[in-house]
C-alpha positions as CSV (number, residue, x, y, z in Angstrom):
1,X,-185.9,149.9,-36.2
2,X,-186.2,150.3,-32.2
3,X,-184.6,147.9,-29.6
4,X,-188.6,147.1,-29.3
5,X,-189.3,146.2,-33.1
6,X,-185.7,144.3,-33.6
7,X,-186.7,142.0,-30.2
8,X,-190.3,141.6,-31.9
9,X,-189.3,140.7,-35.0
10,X,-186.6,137.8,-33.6
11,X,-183.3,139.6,-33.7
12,X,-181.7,140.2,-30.4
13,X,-179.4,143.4,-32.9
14,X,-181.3,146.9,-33.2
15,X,-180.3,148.7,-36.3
16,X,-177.9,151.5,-35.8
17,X,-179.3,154.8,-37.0
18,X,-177.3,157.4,-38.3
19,X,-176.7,160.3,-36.6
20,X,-177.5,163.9,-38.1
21,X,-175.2,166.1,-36.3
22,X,-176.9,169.6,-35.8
23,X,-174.7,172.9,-36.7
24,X,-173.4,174.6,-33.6
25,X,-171.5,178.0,-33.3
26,X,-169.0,178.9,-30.3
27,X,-165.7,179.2,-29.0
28,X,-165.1,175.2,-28.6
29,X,-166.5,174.6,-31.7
30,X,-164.3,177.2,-33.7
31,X,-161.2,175.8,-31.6
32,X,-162.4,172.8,-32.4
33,X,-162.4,173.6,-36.6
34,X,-158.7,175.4,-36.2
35,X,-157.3,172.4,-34.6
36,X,-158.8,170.0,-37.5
37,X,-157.6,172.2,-40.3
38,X,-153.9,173.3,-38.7
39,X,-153.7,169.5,-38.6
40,X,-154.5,168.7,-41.7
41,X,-152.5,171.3,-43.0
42,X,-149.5,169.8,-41.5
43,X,-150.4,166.3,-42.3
44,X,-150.8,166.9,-46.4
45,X,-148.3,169.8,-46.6
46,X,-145.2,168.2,-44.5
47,X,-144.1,165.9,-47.0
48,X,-143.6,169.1,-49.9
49,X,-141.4,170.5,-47.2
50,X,-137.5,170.3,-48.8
51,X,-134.6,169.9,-46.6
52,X,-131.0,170.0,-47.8
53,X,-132.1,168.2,-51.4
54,X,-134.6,165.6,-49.6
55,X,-138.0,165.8,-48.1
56,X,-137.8,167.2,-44.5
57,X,-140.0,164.0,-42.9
58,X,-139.2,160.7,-44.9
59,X,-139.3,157.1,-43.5
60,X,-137.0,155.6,-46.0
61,X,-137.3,151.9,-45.4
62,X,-135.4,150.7,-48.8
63,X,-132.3,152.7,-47.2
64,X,-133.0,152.1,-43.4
65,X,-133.0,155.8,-42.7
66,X,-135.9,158.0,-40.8
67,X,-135.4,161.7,-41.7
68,X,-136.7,164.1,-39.9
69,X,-136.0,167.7,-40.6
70,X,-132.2,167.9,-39.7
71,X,-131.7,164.5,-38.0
72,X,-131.5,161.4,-39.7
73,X,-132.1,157.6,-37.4
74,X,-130.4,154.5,-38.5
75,X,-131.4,151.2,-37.2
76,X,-128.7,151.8,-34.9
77,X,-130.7,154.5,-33.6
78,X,-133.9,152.9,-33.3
79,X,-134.5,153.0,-29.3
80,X,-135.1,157.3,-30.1
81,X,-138.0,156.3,-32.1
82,X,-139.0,154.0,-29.3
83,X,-138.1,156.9,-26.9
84,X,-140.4,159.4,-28.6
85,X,-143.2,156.5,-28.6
86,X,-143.1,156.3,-25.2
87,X,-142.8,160.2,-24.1
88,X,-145.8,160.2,-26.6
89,X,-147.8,158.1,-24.5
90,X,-146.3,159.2,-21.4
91,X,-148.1,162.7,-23.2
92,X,-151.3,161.2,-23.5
93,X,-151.4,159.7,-20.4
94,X,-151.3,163.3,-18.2
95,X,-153.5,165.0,-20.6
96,X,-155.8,162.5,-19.9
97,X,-155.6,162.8,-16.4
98,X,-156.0,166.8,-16.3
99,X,-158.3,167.2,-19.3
100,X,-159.7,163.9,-19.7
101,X,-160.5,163.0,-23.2
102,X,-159.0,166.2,-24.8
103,X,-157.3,164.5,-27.6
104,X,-160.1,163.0,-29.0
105,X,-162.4,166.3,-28.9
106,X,-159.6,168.0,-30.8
107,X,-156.6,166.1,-32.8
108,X,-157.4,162.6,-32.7
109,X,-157.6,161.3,-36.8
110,X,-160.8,159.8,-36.4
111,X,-161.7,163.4,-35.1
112,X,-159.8,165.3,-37.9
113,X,-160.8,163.7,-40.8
114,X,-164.4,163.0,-40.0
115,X,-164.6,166.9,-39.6
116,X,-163.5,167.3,-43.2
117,X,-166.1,164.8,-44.6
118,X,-169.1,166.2,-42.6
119,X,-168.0,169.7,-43.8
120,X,-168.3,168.1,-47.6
121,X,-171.1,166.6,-46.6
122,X,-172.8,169.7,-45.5
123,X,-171.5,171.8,-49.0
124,X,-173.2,169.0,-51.3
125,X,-176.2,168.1,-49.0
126,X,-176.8,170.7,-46.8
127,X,-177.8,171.0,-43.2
128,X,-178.8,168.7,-41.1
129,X,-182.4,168.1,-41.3
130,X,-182.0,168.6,-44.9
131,X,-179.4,165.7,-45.0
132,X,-182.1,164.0,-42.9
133,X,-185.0,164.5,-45.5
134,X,-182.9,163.4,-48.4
135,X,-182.3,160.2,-47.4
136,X,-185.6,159.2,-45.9
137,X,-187.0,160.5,-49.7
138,X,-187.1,159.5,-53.0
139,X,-184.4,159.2,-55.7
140,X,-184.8,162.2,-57.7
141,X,-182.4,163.7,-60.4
142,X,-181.1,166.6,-57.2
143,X,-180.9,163.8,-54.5
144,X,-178.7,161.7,-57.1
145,X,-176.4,165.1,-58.1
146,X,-176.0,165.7,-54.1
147,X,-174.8,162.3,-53.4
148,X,-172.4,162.0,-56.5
149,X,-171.4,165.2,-55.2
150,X,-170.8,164.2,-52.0
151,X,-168.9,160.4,-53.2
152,X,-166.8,162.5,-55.5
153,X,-165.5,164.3,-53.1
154,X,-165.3,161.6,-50.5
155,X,-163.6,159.5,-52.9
156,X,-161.0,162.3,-53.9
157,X,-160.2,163.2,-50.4
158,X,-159.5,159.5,-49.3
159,X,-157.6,159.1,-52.1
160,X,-155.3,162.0,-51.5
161,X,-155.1,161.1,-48.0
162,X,-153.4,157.7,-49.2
163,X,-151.0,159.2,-51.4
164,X,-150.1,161.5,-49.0
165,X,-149.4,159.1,-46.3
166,X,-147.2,157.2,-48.9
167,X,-145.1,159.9,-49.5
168,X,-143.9,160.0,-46.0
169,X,-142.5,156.7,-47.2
170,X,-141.5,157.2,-50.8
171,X,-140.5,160.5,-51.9
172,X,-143.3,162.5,-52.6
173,X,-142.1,164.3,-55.8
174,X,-140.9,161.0,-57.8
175,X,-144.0,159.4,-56.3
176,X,-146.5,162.0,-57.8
177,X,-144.5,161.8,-61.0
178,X,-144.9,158.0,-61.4
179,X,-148.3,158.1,-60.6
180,X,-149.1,160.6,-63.5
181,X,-147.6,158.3,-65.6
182,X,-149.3,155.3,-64.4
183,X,-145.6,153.8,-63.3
184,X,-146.7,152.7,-59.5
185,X,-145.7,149.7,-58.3
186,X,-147.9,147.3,-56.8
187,X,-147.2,147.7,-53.3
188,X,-147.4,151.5,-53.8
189,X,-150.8,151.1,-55.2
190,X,-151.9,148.6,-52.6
191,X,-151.1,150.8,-49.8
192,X,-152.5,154.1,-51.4
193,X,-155.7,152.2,-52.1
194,X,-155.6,150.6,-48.6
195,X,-155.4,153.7,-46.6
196,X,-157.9,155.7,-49.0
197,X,-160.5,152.9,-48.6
198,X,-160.0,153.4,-44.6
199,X,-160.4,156.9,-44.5
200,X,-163.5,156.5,-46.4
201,X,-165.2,154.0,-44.6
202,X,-163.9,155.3,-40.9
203,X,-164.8,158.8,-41.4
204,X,-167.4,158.6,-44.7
205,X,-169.4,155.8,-42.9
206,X,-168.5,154.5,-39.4
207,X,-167.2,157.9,-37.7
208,X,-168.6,157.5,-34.5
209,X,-169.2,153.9,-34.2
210,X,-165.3,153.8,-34.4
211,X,-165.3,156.0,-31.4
212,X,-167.7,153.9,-29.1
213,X,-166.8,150.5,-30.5
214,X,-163.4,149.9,-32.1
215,X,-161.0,152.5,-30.6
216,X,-159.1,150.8,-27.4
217,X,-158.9,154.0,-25.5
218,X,-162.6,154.6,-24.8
219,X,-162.4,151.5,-22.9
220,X,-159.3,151.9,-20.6
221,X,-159.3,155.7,-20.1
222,X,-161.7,155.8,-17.0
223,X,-158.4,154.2,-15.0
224,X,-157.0,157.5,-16.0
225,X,-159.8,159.4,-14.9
226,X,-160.5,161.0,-11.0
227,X,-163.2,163.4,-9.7
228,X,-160.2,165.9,-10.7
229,X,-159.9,165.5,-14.2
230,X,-161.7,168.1,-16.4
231,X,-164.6,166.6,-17.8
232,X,-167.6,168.0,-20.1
233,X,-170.1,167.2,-17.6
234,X,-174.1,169.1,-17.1
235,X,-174.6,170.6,-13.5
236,X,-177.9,168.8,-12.3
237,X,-178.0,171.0,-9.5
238,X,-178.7,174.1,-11.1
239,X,-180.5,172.3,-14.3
240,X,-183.0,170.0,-12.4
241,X,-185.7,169.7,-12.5
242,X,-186.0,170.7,-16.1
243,X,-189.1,172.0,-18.3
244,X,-190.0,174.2,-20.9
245,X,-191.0,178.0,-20.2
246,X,-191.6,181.2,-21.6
247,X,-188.0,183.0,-22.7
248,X,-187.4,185.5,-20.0
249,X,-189.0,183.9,-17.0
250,X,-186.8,182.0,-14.4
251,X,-187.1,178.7,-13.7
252,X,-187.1,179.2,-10.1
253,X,-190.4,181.2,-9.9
254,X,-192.0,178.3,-11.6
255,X,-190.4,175.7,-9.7
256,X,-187.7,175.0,-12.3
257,X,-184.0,174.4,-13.0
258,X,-182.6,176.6,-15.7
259,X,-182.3,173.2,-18.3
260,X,-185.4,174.0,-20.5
261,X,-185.2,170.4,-21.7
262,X,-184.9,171.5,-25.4
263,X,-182.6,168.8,-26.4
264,X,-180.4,170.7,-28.5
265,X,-177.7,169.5,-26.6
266,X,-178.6,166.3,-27.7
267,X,-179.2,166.7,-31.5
268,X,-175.5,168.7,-31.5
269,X,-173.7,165.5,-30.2
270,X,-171.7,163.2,-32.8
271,X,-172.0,160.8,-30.8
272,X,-175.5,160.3,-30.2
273,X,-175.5,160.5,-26.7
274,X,-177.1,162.5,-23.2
275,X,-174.8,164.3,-21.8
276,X,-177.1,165.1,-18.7
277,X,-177.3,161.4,-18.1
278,X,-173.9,161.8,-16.8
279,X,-170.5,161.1,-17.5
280,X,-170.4,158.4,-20.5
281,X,-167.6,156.4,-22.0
282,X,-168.9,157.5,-25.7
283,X,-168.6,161.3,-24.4
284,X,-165.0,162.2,-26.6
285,X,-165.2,165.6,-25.0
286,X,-165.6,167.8,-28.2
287,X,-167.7,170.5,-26.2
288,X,-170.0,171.0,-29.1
289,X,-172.8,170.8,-26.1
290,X,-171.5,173.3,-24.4
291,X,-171.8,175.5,-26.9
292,X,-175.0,174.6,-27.6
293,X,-176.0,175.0,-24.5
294,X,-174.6,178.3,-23.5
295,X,-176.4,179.4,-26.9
296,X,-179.7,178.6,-25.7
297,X,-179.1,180.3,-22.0
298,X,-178.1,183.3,-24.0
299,X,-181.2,183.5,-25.6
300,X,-183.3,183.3,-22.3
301,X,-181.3,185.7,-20.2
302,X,-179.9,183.1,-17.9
303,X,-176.0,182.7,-17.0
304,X,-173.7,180.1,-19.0
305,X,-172.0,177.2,-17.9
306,X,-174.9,174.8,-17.3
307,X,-173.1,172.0,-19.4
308,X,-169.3,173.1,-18.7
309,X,-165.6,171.8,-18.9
310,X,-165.2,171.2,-15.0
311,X,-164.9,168.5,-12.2
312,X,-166.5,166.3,-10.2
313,X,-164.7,167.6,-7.4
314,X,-166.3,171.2,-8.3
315,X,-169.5,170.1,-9.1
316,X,-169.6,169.1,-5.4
317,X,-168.3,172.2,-4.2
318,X,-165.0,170.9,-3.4
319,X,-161.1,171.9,-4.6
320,X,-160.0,170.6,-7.6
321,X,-156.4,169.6,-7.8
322,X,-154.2,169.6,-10.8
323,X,-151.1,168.8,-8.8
324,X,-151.8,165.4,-7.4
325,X,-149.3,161.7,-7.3
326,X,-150.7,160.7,-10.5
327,X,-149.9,163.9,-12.6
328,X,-146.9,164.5,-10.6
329,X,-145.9,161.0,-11.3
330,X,-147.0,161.2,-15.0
331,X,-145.0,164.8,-15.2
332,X,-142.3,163.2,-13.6
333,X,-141.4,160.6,-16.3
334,X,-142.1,162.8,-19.2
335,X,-139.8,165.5,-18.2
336,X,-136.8,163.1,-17.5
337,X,-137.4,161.0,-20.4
338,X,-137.6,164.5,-22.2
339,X,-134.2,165.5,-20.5
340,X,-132.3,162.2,-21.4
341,X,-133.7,162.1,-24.3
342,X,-132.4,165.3,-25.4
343,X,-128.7,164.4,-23.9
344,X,-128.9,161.3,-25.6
345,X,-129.2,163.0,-28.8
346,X,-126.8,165.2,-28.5
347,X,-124.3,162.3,-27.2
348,X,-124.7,160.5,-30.2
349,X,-121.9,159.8,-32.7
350,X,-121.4,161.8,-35.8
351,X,-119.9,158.9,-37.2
352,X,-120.0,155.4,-36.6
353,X,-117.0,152.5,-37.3
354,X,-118.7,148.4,-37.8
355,X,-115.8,145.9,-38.5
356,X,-116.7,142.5,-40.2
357,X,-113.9,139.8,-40.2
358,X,-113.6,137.9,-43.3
359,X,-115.5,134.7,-42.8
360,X,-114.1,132.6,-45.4
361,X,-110.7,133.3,-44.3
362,X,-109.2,133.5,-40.6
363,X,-105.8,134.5,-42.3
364,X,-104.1,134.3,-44.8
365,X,-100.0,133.5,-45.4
366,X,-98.4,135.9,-47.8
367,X,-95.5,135.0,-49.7
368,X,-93.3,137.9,-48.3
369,X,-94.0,136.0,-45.1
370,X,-96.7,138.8,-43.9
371,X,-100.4,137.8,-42.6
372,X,-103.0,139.6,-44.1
373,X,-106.7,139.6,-42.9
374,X,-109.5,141.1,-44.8
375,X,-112.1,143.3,-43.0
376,X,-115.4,144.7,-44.4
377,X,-115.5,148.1,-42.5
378,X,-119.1,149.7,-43.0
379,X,-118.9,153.9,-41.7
380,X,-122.0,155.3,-40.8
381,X,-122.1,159.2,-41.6
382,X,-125.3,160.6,-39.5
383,X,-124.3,164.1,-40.0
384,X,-126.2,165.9,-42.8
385,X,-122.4,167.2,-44.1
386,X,-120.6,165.4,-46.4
387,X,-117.3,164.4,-43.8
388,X,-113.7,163.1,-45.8
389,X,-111.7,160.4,-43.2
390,X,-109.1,158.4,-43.7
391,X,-109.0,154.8,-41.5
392,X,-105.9,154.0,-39.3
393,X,-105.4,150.5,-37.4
394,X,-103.3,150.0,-34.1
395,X,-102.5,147.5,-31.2
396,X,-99.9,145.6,-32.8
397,X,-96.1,146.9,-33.8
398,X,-95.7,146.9,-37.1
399,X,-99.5,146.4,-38.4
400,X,-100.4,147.8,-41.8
401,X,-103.2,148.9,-43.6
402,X,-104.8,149.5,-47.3
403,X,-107.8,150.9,-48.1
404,X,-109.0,152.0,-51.6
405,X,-109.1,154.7,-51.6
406,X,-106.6,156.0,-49.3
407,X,-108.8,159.2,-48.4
408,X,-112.8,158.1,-48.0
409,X,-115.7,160.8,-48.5
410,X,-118.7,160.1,-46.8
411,X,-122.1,161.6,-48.5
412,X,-124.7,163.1,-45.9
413,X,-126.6,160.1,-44.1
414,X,-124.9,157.1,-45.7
415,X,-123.7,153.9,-45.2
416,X,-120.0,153.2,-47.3
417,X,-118.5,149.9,-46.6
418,X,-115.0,149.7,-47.3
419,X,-112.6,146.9,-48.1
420,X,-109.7,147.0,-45.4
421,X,-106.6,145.0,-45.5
422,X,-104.5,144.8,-42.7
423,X,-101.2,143.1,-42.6
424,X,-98.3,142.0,-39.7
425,X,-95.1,140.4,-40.5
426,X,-95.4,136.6,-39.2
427,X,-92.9,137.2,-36.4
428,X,-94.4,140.2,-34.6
429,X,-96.9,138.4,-32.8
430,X,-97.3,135.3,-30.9
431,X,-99.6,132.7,-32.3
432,X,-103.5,133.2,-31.7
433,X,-105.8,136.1,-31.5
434,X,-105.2,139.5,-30.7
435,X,-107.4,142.3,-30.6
436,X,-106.6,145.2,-32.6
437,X,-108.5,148.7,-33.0
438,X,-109.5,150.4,-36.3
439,X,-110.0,154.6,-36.0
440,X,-111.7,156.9,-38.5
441,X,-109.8,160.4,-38.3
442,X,-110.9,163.3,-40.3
443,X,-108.8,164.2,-43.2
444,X,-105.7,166.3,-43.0
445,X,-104.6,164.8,-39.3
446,X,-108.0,166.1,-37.6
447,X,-109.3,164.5,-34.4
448,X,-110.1,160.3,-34.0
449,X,-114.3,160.6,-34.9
450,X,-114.8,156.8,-34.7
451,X,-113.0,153.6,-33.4
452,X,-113.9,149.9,-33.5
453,X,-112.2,146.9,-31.9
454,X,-111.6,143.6,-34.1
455,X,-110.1,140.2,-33.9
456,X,-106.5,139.9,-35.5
457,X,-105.4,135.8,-35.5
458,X,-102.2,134.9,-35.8
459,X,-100.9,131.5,-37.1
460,X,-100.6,129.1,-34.4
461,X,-98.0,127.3,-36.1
């Protein structure tokens, strides 16, 4: 139904009508493919990856720990992931301004996966206008095997997709296990389930409805944009006026541009739109036109680049600058986030001492005549090497400590808390609180790794 039909018949909605995407070959279009599948790749293959006896990627939110390959994040440690987030939009943000929408053409999800289910789609249905004439005809026995096909595939897909983004969560090893055995539990299945279900409908059904009318950054990018920014964009100048003509004759010697108004640029699109009306928030820059395009000037003998990657800048005949305030401003940031980032990193302590008073307790009077305090020390190992410390106190004469045991091994990446108690003979000190300071020194009289200042309080009477 047409915008004309859906206002005659009462409704002020047209119905949206699915796109058939026609099959392009080029150079964009193959860089396009290797990005999707690299991607992919990583995305369902990273998770298998061991490192040191554990997956090398893991958000393990039971233990409060985010592996990744060799460095492991605490809560402690979570301003990094906060840090990356922001270099990562930071990212985004200049790639946008020099190449415009270049992460949607080429690695955005919605880009990724809905180039996995048209290429199902086009194994089980075929091409284009065959896709088209199956579903405009009748159920038959073939159109009912091709769209089984096609859902079973769809359905397996999504569904692998889900596990696979559990496991970055859950082991992936014990969480394949479980689910052969029908052992999942609920929230595993929930979320498996939920994120299948999405990436069927987003890229099964919605794909580029997501793109024009549910994804934030169509809406806000043009404040990133300037008549520098790369941009797929058709040169009217050399394509106007267009018309249709007999392959090998110019358009100029029948008053002509070189755009012989074949609309194949048009029917390529997965977006549904014209790119030779002009620059269009719905354009995700995938350059499937432009190879459409330069296949059809090829064919009548005339130069490429009529729909190109360029500016607006150069379509008017002027400069184009890729070192101007807002990249430089944009490059800026990122490379001294990068920079700090990096020296934060390599700042941060191997080990880490937290010291808990005894709540209950502010003291208690021993009947030697010592006060004893109880402490709850928790050490923090972030190395991935198994470290052996033993814990010392000081800033009082004559304070004393036990632990059990004496000598403390930390496993890789773990959190040990540990029983302290520290003792001072009722005369040593005057009456109130003093501040004392517990150190973790490696085993065998190596070097102080950690130290943590605590409150010890001394009777007042």
């Amino acid at each position: 139904m047409n915008d004309q039909a859906a206002t005659a018949n009462g409704s002020l909605y047209a119905r949206q009508e699915k796109i058939y995407a026609r099959e392009v070959q080029g150079r964009f279009t193959r860089l396009r493919r290797t990005a999707a599948w690299t991607l992919l790749g990583i995305y369902y293959l990273l998770p298998w990856i061991p490192w040191h006896g554990r997956q090398a990627v893991l958000f393990d939110l039971p233990a409060r720990q985010f592996h990744l390959f060799g460095l492991t994040l605490f809560p402690q440690d979570f301003f990094f992931l906060s840090w990356l987030l922001i270099m990562a939009a930071l990212l985004l943000f200049l790639s946008t301004a020099v190449a415009g929408r270049v992460w949607c053409g080429y690695a955005c999800p919605q880009t990724v996966w809905t180039e996995a289910f048209v290429w199902m789609e086009r194994i089980t249905e075929g091409s284009h206008t065959k896709r088209r004439r199956l579903d405009k005809g009748p159920w038959t026995r073939e159109k009912i095997l091709r769209k089984t096909a096609k859902r079973v595939l769809w359905i397996l897909f999504a569904a692998w997709t889900g596990f696979t983004f559990v496991g970055y969560f859950t082991p992936i090893h014990d969480l394949g296990a479980r689910l052969l055995s029908f052992d999942l539990g609920p929230w595993e299945t929930f979320w498996i389930a939920f994120y299948g279900l999405a990436t069927y409908g987003n890229a099964g059904h919605l794909r580029e409805q997501v793109c024009k009318y549910m994804c934030p950054y169509a809406r806000f990018q043009s404040a990133m944009f300037d008549r520098d920014t790369l941009i797929v964009s058709y040169d009217a100048k050399r394509g106007e006026p267009r018309g249709s003509r007999k392959r090998g004759l110019r358009g100029a010697d029948v008053g002509l541009g070189d755009c012989i108004d074949c609309n194949i640029c048009v029917q390529v699109c997965p977006t549904g739109i014209d790119i030779r009306d002009g620059l269009q928030y719905e354009c995700i820059t995938c350059a499937a036109c432009i190879d459409a395009c330069d296949s059809v000037m090829d064919k009548m003998g005339y130069p490429r680049g009529l729909i190109r990657y360029t500016t607006q800048h150069a379509l008017e005949g002027k400069p184009t600058r890729i070192l101007r305030p807002r990249t430089i401003v944009y490059a800026g940031l990122l490379l001294l986030l990068f920079a700090t980032f990096l020296y934060a990193l390599a700042q941060r302590a191997p080990l880490t001492v937290d010291v808990i008073r005894d709540r209950n307790a502010l003291y208690r009077e021993l009947p030697g005549g010592d006060i004893e305090t109880v402490y709850t020390v928790k050490l923090l190992n972030k190395r991935e090497q198994p470290v052996r410390v033993v814990l010392e106190v000081a800033g009082l004469p004559g304070l004393r400590l036990s632990t059990d045991p004496p000598q403390i091994e930390l496993p890789p990446a773990s959190v040990m808390p540990i029983v302290a108690r520290v003792r001072l003979p009722a005369n040593a000190a005057p009456p109130g609180g003093h501040d004392i300071e517990f150190r973790a020194r490696l085993a065998g009289g190596g070097e102080v790794v950690a130290r943590q200042t605590a409150r010890f309080i001394m009777p007042l009477d």
